[in-house]
N, C-alpha and C positions, 0 to 999 in steps of 0.2 A: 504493500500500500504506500507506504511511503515513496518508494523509487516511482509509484507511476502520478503521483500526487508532484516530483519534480519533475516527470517530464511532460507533467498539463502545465507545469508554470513554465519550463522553459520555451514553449511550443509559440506564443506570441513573438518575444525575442528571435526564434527561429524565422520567424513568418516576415520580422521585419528587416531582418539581414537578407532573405529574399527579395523581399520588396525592395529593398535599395538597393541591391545586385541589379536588379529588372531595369530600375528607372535610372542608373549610370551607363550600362552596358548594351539594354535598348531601349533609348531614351531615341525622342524624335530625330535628332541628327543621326544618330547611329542608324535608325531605320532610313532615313534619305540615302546617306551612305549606299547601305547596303541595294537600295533601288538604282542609285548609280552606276553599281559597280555590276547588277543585274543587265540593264544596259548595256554596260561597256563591252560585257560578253557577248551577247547579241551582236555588235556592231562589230564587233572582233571574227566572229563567225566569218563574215564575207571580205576579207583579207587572209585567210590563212597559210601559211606558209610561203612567203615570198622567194620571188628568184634565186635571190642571193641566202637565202635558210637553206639552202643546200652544200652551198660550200664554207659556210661558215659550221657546218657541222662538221664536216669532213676534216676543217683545220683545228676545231677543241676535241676532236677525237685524237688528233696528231700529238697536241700537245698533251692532253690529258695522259699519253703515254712518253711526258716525259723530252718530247723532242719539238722544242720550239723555231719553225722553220725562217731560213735565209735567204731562198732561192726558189725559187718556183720548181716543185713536182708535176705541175699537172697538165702541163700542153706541152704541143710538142712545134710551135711558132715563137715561143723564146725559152726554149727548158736550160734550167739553170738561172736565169737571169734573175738579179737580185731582188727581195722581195721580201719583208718581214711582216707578221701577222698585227697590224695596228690596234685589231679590236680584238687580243685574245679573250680576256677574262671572260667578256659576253659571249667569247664564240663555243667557251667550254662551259659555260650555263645551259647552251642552248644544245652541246652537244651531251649532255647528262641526262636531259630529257627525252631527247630521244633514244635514249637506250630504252625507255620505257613505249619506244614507238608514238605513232598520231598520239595515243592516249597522251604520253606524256609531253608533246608539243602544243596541243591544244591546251592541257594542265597551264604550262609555264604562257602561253600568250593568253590566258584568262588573267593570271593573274599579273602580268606586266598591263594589262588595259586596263582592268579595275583596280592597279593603284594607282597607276597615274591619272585615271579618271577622279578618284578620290581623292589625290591630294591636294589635286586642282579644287574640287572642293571646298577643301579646308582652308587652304589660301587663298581662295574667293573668301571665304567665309570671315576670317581674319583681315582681310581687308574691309566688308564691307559692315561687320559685324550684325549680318543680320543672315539665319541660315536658309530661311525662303528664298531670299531674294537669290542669296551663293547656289541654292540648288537650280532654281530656273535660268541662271546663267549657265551652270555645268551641261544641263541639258540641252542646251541650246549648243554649248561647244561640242556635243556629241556627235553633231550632224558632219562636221567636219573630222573631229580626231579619231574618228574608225575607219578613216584613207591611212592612218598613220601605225596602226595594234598590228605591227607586223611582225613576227619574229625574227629582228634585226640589231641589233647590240645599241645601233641609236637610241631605241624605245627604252631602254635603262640607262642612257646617256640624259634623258628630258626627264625622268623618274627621278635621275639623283638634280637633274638643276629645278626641280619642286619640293627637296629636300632642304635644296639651299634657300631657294627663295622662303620655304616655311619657316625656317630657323631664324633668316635677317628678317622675316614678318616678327617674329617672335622676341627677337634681339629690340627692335626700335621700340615694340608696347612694354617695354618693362619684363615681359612674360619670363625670359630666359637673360640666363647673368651670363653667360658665357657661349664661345664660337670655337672652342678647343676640338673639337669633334669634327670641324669644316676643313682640315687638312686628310685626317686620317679618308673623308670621303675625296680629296681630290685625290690620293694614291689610288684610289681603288678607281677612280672616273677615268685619269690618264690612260691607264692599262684597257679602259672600255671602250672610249668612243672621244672622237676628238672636239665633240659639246663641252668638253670640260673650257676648252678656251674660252668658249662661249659665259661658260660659269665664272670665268676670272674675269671676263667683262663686265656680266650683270653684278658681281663684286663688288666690280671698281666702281658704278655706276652708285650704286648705297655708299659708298663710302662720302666719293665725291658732293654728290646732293643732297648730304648734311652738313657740309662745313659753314651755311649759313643761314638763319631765319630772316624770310623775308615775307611778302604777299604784293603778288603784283598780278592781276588780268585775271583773275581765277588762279591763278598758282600760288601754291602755298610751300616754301622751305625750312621744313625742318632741322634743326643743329644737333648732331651728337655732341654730347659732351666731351672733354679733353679724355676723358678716361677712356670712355667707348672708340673715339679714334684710335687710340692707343692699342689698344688691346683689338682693331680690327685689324690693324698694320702689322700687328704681330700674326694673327692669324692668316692673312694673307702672305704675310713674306715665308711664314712658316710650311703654307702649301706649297708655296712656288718653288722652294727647296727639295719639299718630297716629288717633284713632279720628274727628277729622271730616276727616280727610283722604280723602274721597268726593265724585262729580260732583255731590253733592248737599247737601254740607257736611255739617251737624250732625245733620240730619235721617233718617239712617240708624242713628244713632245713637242718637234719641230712639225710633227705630220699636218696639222692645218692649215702649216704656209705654205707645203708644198702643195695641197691640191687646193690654196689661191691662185697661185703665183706659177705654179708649172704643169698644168693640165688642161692647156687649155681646150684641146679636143672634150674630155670627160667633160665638162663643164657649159661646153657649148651642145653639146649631143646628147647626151644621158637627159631623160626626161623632167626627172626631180630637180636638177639643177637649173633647168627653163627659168625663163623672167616668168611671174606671176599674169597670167594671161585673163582678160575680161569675156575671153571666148569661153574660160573653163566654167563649168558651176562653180567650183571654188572663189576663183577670180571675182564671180555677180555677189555672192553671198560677203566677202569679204567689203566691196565698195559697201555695200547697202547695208554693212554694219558700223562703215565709217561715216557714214551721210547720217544716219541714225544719231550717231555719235556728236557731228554737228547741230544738226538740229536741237538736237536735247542741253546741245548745251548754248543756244542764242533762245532757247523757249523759258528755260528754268536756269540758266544764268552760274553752273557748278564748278563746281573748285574743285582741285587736282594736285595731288601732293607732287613736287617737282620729282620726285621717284617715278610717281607712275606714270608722270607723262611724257621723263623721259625713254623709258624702256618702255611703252608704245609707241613712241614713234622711233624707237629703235627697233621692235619687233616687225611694226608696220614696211619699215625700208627693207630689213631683210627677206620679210615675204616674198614683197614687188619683185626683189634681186633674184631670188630664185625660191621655187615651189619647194622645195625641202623644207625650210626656216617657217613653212607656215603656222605650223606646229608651235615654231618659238613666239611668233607672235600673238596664239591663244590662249599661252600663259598668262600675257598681259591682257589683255581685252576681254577675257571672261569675268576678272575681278573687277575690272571698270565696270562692266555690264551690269555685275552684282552691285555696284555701290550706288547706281543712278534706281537699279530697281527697290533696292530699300527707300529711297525715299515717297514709297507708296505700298510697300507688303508690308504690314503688323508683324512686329515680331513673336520668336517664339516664344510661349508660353507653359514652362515645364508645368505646370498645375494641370493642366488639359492632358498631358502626356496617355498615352496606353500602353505600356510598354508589352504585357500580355499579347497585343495582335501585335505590337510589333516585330515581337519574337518568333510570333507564328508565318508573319510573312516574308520574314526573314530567311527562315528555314524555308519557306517552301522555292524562294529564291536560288536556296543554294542546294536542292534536291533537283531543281529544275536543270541547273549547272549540272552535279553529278551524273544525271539521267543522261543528257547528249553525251558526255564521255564518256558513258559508257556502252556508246552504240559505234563503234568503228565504221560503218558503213556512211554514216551520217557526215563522218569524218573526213570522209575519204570522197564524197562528191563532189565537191567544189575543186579540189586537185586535182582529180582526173579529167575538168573537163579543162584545165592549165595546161598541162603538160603532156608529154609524148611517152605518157608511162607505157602503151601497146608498140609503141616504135622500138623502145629501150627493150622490152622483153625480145622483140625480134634481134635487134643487136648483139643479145647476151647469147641467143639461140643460132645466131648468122653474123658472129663478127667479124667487118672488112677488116682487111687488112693493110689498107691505104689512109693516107690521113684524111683527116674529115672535115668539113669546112660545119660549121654548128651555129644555129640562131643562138647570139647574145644573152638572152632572157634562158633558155635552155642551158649555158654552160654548166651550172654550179649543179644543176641536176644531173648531168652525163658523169661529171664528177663525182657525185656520190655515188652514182648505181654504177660506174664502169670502170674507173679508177682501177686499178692499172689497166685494166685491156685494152681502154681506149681512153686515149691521150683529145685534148678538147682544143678547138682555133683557139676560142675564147671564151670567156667566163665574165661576171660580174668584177674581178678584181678590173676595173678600167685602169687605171695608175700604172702598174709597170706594163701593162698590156699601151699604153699611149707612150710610155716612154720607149717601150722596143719598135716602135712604128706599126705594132700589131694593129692598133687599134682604130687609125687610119685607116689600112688595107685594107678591115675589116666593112667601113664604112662604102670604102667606093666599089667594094665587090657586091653590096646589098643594095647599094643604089644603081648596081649597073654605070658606073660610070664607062669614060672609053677604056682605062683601063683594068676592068676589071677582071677579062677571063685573062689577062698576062697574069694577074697575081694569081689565079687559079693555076697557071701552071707552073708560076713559082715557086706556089707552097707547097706543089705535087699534090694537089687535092683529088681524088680518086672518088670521094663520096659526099653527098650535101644531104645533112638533115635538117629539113625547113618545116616552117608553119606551109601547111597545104595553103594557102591562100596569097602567100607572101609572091612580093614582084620577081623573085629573082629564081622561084618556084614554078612561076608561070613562062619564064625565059628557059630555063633549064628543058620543060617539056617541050619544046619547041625544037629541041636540039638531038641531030637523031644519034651522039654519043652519049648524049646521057638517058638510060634504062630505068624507070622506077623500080625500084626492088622492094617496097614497103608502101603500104600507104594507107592512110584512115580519116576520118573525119580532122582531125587536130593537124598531122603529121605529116609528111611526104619524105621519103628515105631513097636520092637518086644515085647510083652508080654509074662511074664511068666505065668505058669500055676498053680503051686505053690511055695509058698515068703519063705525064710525060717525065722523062726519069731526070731529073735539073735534081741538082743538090740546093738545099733548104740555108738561105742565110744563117748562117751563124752567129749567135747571140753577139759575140766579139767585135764582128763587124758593125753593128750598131752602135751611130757612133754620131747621134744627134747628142747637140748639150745636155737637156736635159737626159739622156740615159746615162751619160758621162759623169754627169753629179751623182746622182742616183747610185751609180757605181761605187765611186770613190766613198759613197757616205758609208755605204753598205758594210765595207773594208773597215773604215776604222771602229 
């Protein structure tokens, strides 16, 4: 009697540690959250597995055992030619997961899209302190950042620079006393993806735009105190030291000058790096969130901490520059978004809370999640209708013997499934493929330029594996040397009849500037 007389007295106590578990842990934000990050997977679904997630497997399988590559293995139009893995650490995340197969690629790009849909979040949230308002702005960034949930070492490059931006959100409201943790993440950003420069901008950027308090036109300048500069300059000088701390020293470090400054093929050719175009949806949705933005601010007249208005219209120029960065500029424009729509959403009100459904819609969120992964088929249809997975089985079943000339988009997948039997033109690495002249060659043989069947028989190309539909697909058939030997809906696999037998330039011989540096750097 007595032991059950204490455990009817402790049973309230019990009920209220519940209760405050519930309404901390799913409390309204937390349930937004987790509807975000339900989203993000959705939107994640129709990008899966991008081009270059194939050879980025291929290289943190490499390294995972131990051998950090120098030189290219994997064609046979510059083999050898120097070449080191920039984005390892992300390439051996990504190659970890797929030991676990789709299952575990699908796993790891849920969970890279729903955090960085959620941190964005949070950092709306933190900027506008109001978390209706932060969620219908993340929403609204949703429409755009599911071109971006790709599984590509970038997407944890924009993961950690909303780690940094939470932290310096965090640092300015008093919330956090310290940034000693902001180096240990630039070691781990270098070794990922070359956003971290980007991060040392956005950096400088806070630092800069508090050396003074002012108010002029709507802008408002905030001043760090003597201390807080202090102690940011240390924090920054102190990453900037950790930054050749890579298998590769300093050289990962320099990587974001070189593909400014010495690619200019990649750069002018590769899609993602395009000028931001008003032809694309992107392009329309982007104006008509900037016009929005004027309007709103000659109708209700808003102020703008000189932080965020310079890092949008620093995010804004590098969009325009090119369609990669657009990404960078939604970091900033979603929190603006949020801070003009709080001045019309009620805030939250923890009294109203239900944490009970929130918990249950919570779960059924992430039941919904589970259930697709664990349907492989589901997995596996939006890939199949990518890629030349029936060409590639016929290849492993019927492999030429000649070299093969390969769609762009298609390298990093020849390279995972074929790797060694069959060596690739080209592949997603564009960088030392435009400094061996590869990557030219490549371009005037798929526009048909004049000279383009000379470089076919330069390379000794014996075989083309093309998109069935492509221009230089439709020329080939036209030509009574070249035989289809393969072909599908997606695919077309042509044969030539006879090779012409020329010896293949030798990496040596190339002997443009830019592969000359590239070289020398390689060496020290």
């Amino acid at each position: 009697m007595p032991a059950m007389n204490s455990a009817v007295t402790n049973l309230p106590g019990q009920r209220t540690v519940t209760t405050d578990f519930l309404r901390r842990w799913m409390s309204f934000p937390v349930f937004l959250g987790a509807l975000l990050a339900g989203g993000a997977c959705v939107a994640a679904h129709f990008r899966f597995v991008d081009p270059d997630t194939w050879w980025h497997i291929r290289i943190g399988e490499m390294i995972l055992q131990r051998h950090f590559p120098t030189a290219d293995p994997y064609s046979f139009t510059a083999p050898g030619a120097p070449w080191i893995a920039y984005e390892w650490f992300g390439e051996v995340v990504i190659a970890f997961a797929a030991r676990y197969g789709f299952t575990g690629l699908a796993a790891l790009q849920f969970i890279w899209a729903s955090s960085l849909t959620v941190l964005l979040f949070y950092f709306s949230f933190l900027r506008s302190k109001n978390v209706k308002a932060a969620f219908l702005a993340t929403v609204f960034a949703l429409v755009m950042l599911g071109a971006f949930f790709t599984l590509r070492p970038q997407v944890l490059g924009y993961i950690f620079m909303l780690i940094m931006l939470v932290g310096l959100e965090r640092y300015r409201q008093g919330i956090s006393h310290s940034l000693w943790w902001l180096p240990a993440l630039f070691l781990i950003w270098v070794n990922t993806h070359g956003t971290f420069f980007l991060g040392l901008g956005v950096f400088g950027i806070y630092w800069l735009t508090g050396l003074a308090n002012f108010s002029y036109g709507g802008i408002y300048g905030e001043k760090w105190s003597p201390e807080q500069r202090l102690h940011m300059l240390q924090v920054a000088l102190l990453s900037v030291v950790l930054l050749p701390f890579t298998p590769y020293g300093t050289r990962l470090a320099t990587y974001p000058f070189q593909m400014a400054f010495m690619q200019p093929l990649n750069v002018s050719s590769v899609i993602e790096w395009q000028p931001l175009s008003f032809a694309l949806p992107f392009g329309k949705i982007m104006m008509i969130a900037l016009l929005l933005l004027v309007v709103a601010q000659v109708l209700f007249r808003l102020s703008h901490s000189f932080t965020s208005f310079v890092l949008l219209m620093a995010g804004a120029f590098a969009a325009y520059a090119h369609i990669r960065f657009l990404l960078f500029f939604l970091l900033f424009l979603t929190p603006k978004i949020a801070e003009i729509l709080a001045r019309w959403i009620p805030e939250y009100e923890p009294a109203k809370d239900k944490p009970a459904l929130n918990l249950i819609i919570a779960l059924c969120i992430l039941a919904g999640a589970v259930h697709y992964l664990s349907n492989p088929s589901r997995l596996t249809t939006p890939f199949l209708d990518s890629y030349p997975v029936k060409a590639v089985d016929y290849l492993r079943d019927h492999p030429v013997s000649v070299p093969m000339l390969n769609e762009y988009g298609w390298g990093g997948y020849l390279i995972h499934e074929l790797y060694p039997q069959q060596r690739v033109f080209i592949d997603g690495r564009a960088d030392f493929y435009e400094y061996a002249g590869v990557f030219g060659d490549y371009l005037d043989i798929m526009h048909i330029e004049p000279n383009a069947f000379r470089l076919l028989d330069r390379y000794n190309i014996g075989a083309c594996l093309l998109p069935r539909k492509s221009t230089l697909a439709t020329v080939l058939g036209q030509l009574p040397e070249w035989k289809v030997a393969y072909s599908d809906d997606i695919a077309v696999l042509y044969v030539r009849d006879r090779v012409p037998n020329r010896a293949l330039r030798p990496v040596s011989s190339l002997n443009t500037p830019e592969w000359r540096t590239v070289a020398l750097a390689s060496q020290r």
